[in-house]
NUNURO-557444 format. One line per field, with one value per atom (N, C-alpha, C, O): residue number from 0; atom name; x, y, z negated. Coordinates in pm, whole numbers, plus 50000, padded with zeros to 5 digits. Layout:
N
resi: [NUM; ...]
name: [CA; ...]
px: [X; ...]
py: [Y; ...]
pz: [Z; ...]
***
This chain:
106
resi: [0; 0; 0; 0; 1; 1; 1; 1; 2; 2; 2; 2; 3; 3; 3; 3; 4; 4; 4; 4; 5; 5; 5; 5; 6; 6; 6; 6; 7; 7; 7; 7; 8; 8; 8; 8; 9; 9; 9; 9; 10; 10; 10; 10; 11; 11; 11; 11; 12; 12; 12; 12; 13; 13; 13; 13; 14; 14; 14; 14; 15; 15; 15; 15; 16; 16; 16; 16; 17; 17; 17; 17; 18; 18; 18; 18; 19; 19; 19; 19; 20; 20; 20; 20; 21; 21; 21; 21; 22; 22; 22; 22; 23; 23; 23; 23; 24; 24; 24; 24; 25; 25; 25; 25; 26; 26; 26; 26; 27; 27; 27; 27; 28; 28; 28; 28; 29; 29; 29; 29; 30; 30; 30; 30; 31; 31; 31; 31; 32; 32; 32; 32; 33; 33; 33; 33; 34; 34; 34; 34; 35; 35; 35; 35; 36; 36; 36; 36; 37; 37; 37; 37; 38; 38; 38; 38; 39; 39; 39; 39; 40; 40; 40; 40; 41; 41; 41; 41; 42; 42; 42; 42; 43; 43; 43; 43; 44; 44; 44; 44; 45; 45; 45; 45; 46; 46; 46; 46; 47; 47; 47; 47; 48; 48; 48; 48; 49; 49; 49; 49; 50; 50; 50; 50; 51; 51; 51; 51; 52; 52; 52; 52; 53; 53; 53; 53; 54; 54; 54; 54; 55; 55; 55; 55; 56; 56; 56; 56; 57; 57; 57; 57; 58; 58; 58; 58; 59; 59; 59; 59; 60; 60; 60; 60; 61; 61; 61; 61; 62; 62; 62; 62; 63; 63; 63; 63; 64; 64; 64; 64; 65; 65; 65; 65; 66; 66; 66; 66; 67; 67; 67; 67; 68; 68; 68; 68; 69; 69; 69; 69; 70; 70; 70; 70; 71; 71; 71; 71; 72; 72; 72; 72; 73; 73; 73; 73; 74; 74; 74; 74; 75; 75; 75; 75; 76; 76; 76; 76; 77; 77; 77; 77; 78; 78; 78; 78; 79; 79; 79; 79; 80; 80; 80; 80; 81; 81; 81; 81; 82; 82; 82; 82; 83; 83; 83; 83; 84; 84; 84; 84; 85; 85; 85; 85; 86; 86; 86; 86; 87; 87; 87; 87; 88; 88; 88; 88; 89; 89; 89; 89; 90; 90; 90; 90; 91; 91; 91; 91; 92; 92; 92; 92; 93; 93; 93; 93; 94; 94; 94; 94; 95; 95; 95; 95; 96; 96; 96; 96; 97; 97; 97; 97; 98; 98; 98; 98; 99; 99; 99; 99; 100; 100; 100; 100; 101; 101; 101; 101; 102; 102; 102; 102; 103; 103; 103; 103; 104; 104; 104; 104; 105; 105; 105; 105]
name: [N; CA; C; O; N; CA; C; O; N; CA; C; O; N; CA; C; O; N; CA; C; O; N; CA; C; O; N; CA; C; O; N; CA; C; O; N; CA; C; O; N; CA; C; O; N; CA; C; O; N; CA; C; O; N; CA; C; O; N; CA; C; O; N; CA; C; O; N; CA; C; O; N; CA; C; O; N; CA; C; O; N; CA; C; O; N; CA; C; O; N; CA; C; O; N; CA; C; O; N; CA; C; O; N; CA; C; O; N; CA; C; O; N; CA; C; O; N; CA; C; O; N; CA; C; O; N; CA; C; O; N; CA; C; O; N; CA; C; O; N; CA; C; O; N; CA; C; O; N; CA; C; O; N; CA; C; O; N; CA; C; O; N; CA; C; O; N; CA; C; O; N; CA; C; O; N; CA; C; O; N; CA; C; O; N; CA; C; O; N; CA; C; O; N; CA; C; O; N; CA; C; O; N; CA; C; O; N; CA; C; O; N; CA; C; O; N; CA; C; O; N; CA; C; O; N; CA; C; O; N; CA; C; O; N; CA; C; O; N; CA; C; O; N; CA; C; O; N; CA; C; O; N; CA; C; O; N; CA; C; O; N; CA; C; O; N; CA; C; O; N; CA; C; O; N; CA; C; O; N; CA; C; O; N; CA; C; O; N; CA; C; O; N; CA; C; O; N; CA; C; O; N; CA; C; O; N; CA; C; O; N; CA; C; O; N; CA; C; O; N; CA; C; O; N; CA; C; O; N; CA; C; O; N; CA; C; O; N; CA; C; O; N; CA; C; O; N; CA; C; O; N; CA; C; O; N; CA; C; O; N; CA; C; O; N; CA; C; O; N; CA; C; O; N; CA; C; O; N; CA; C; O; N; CA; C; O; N; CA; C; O; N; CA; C; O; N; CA; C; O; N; CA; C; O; N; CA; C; O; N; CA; C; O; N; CA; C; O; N; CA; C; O; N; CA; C; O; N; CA; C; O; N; CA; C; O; N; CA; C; O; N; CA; C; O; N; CA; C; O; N; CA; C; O; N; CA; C; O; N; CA; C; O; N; CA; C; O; N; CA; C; O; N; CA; C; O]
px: [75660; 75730; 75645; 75524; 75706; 75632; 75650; 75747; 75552; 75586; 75551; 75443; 75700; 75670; 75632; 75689; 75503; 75451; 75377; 75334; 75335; 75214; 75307; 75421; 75198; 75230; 75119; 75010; 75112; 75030; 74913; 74945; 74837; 74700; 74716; 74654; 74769; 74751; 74882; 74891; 74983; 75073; 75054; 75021; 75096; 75147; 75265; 75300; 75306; 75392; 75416; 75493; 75338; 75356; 75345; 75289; 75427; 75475; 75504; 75512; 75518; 75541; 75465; 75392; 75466; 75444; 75293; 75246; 75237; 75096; 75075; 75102; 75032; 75008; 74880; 74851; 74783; 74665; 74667; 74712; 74639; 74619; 74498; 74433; 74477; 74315; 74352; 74424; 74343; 74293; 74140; 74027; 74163; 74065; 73980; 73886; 74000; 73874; 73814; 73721; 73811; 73725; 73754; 73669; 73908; 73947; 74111; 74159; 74136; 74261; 74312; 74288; 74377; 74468; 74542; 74579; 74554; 74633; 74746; 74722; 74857; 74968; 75048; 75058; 75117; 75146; 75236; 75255; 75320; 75427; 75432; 75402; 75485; 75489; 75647; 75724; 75693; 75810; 75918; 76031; 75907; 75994; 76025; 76123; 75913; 75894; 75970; 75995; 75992; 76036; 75960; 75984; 75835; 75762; 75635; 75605; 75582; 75410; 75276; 75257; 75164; 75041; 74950; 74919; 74922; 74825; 74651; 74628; 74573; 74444; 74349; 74354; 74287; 74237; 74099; 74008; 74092; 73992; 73912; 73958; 73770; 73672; 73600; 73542; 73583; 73478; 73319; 73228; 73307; 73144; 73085; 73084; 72989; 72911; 72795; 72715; 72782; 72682; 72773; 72773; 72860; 72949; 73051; 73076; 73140; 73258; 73386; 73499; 73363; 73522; 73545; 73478; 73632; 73658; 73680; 73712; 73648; 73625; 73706; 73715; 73745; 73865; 73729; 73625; 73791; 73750; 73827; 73941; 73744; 73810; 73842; 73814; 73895; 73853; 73889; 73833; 73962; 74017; 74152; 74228; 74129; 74197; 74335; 74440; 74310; 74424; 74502; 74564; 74527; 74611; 74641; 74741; 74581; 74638; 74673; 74767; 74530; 74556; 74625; 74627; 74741; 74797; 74902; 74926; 74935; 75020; 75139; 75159; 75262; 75378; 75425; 75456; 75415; 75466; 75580; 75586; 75707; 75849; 75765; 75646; 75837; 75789; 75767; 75645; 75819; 75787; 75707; 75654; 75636; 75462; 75370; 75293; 75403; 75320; 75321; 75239; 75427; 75353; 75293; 75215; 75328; 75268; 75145; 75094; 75055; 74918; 74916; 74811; 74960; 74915; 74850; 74743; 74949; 74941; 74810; 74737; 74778; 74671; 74556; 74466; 74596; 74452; 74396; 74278; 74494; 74495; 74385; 74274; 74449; 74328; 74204; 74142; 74174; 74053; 73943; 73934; 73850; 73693; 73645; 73633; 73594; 73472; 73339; 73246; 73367; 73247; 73310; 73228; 73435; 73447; 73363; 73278; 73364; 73232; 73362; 73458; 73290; 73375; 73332; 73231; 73377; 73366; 73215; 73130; 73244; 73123; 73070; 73152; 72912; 72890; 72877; 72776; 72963; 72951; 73060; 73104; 73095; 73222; 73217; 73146; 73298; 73296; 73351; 73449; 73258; 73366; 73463; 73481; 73519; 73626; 73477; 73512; 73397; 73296; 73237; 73150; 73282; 73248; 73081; 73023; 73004; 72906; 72965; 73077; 72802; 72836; 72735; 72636; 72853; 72794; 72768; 72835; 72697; 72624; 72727; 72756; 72777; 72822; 72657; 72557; 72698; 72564; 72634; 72559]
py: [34939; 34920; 34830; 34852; 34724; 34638; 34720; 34795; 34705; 34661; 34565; 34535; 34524; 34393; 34296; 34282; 34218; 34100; 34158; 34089; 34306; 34324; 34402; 34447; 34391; 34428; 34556; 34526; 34640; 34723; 34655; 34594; 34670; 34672; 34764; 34725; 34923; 35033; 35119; 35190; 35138; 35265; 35367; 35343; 35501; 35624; 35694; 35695; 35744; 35851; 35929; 35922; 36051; 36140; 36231; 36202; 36361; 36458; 36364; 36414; 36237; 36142; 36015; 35982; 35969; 35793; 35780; 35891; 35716; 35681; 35529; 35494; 35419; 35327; 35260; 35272; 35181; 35104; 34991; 34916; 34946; 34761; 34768; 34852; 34628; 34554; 34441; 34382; 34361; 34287; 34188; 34237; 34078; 33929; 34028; 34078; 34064; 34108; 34204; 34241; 34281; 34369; 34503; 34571; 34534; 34646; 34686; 34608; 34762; 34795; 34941; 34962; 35014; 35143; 35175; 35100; 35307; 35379; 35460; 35551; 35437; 35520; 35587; 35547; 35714; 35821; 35865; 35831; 35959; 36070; 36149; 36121; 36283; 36371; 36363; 36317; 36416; 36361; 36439; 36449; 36487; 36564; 36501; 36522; 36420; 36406; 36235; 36161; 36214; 36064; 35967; 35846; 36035; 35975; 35981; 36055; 35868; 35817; 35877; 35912; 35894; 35905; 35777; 35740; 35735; 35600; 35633; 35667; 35613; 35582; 35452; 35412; 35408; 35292; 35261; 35344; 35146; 35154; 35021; 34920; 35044; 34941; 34901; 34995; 34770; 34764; 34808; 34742; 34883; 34853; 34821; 34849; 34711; 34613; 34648; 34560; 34764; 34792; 34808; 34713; 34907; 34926; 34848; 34771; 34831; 34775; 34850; 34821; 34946; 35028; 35011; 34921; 35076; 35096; 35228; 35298; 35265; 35416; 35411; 35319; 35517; 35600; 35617; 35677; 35510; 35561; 35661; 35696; 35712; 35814; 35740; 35628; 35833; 35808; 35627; 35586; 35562; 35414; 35475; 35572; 35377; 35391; 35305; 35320; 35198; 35090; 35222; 35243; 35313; 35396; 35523; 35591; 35550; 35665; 35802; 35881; 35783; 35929; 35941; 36042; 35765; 35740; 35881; 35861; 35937; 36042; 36043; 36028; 36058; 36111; 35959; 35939; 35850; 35691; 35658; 35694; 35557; 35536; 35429; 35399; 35395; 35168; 35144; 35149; 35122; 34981; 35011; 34921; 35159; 35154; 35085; 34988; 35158; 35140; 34945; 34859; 34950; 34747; 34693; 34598; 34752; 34673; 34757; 34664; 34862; 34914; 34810; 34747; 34795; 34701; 34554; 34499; 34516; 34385; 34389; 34289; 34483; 34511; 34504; 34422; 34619; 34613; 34464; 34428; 34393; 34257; 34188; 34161; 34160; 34113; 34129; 34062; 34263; 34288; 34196; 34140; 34175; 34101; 34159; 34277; 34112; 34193; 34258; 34330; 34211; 34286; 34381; 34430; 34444; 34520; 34603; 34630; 34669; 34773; 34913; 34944; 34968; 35105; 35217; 35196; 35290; 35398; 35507; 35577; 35474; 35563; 35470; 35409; 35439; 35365; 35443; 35413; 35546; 35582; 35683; 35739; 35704; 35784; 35857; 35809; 35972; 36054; 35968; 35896; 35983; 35938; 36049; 36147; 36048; 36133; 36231; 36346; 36220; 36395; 36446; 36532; 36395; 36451; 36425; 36534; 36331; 36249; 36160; 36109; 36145; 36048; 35889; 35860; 35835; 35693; 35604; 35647; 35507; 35451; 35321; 35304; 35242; 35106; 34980; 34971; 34938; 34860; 34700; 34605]
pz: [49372; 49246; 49158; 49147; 49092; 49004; 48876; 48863; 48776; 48680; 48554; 48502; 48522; 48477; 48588; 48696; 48532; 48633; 48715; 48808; 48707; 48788; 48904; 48915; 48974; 49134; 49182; 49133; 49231; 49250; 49366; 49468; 49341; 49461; 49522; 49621; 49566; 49566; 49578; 49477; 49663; 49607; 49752; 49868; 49671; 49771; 49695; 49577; 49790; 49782; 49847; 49942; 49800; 49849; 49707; 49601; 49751; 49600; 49471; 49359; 49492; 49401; 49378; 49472; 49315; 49316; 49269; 49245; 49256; 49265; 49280; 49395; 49192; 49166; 49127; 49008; 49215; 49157; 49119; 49205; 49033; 48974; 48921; 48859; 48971; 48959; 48893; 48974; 48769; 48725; 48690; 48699; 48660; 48710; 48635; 48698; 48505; 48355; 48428; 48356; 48552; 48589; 48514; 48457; 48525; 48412; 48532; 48613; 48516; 48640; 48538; 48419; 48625; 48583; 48708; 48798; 48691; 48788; 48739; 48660; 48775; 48719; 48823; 48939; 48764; 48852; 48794; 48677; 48862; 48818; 48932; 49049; 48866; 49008; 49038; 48954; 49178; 49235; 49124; 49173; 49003; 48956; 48803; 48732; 48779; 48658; 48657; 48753; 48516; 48489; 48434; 48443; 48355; 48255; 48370; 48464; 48309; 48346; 48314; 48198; 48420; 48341; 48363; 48477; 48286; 48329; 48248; 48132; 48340; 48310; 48354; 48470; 48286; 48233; 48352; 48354; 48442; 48513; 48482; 48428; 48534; 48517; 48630; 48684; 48695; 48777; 48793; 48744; 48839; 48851; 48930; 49050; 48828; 48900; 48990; 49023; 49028; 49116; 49218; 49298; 49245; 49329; 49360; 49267; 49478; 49507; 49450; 49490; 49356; 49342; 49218; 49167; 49137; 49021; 49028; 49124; 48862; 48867; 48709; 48627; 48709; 48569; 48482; 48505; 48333; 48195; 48134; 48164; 48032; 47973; 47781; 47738; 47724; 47601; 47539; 47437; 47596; 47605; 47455; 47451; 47371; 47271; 47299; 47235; 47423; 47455; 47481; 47376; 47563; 47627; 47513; 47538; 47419; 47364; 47457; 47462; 47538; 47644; 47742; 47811; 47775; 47877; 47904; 48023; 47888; 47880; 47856; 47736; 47937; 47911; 47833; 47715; 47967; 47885; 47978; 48096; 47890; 47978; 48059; 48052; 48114; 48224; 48096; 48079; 48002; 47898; 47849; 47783; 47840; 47740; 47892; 47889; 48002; 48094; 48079; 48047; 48112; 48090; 47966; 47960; 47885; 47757; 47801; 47863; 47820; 47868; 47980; 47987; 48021; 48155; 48101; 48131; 48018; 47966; 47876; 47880; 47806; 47675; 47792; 47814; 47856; 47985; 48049; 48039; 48109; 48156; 48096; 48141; 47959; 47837; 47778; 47696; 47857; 47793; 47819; 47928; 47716; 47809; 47863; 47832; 47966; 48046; 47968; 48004; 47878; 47782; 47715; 47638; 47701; 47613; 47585; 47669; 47453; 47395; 47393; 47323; 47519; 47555; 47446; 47380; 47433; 47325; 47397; 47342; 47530; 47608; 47698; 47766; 47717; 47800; 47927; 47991; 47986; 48100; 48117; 48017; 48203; 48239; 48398; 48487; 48417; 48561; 48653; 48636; 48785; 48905; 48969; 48897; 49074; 49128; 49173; 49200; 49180; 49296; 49159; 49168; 49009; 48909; 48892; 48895; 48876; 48876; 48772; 48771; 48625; 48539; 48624; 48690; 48557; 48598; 48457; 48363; 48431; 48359; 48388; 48507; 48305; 48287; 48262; 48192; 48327; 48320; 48255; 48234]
***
C-alpha cells in the first residue's frame, strides 16, 4: 500500500498491516494497524550511523504520539518526516531499540 508518494521499503501482514519507509534525510517511520482497526499508528525512525538499521524515536513532536491517525495525517507525517535535516536536534539524544537497550545518537 502506498501512501501518497511514498512506497513502503517494508510491508507484512499478518494480524494486520505493517509498513516501513526509509527516507534520503536518514529519518523513516513505521506504520501499522491491527487487522480490526481502521486508524494508524506511526512512529518516527532514524538512521544510525554506527549501525546499518534504523531504530524507533520516541517523544518526536512531528507525530504528536503518532496515534490513532486517518491515511491523510499519515502522509502529511510522512511528508514532515521526509524533510527533516539530518541534523535535527531530537528532544532526546538517545532512544530504545526493539531488545530494550538505550542507544546514544551520535
Amino acid at each position: 500500500m502506498e501512501f501518497g508518494r511514498f512506497e513502503p521499503w517494508a510491508e507484512y501482514h499478518e494480524d494486520g498491516d505493517y509498513y516501513e519507509f526509509h527516507c534520503l534525510n536518514g529519518f523513516g517511520a513505521t506504520v501499522a494497524r491491527g487487522q480490526h482497526d481502521e486508524l494508524f499508528e506511526l512512529n518516527v525512525l532514524r538512521r544510525n550511523r554506527r549501525y546499518p538499521n534504523f531504530w524507533c524515536i520516541y517523544d518526536m513532536p512531528i507525530t504528536n504520539d503518532g496515534m490513532n491517525m486517518e491515511y491523510d495525517d499519515v502522509v502529511k507525517a510522512l511528508e514532515d518526516i521526509s524533510r527533516l535535516a539530518d541534523d535535527y536536534d531530537l528532544l532526546h539524544k538517545s532512544f530504545v531499540d526493539h531488545d530494550g537497550n538505550v542507544v546514544f545518537v551520535d
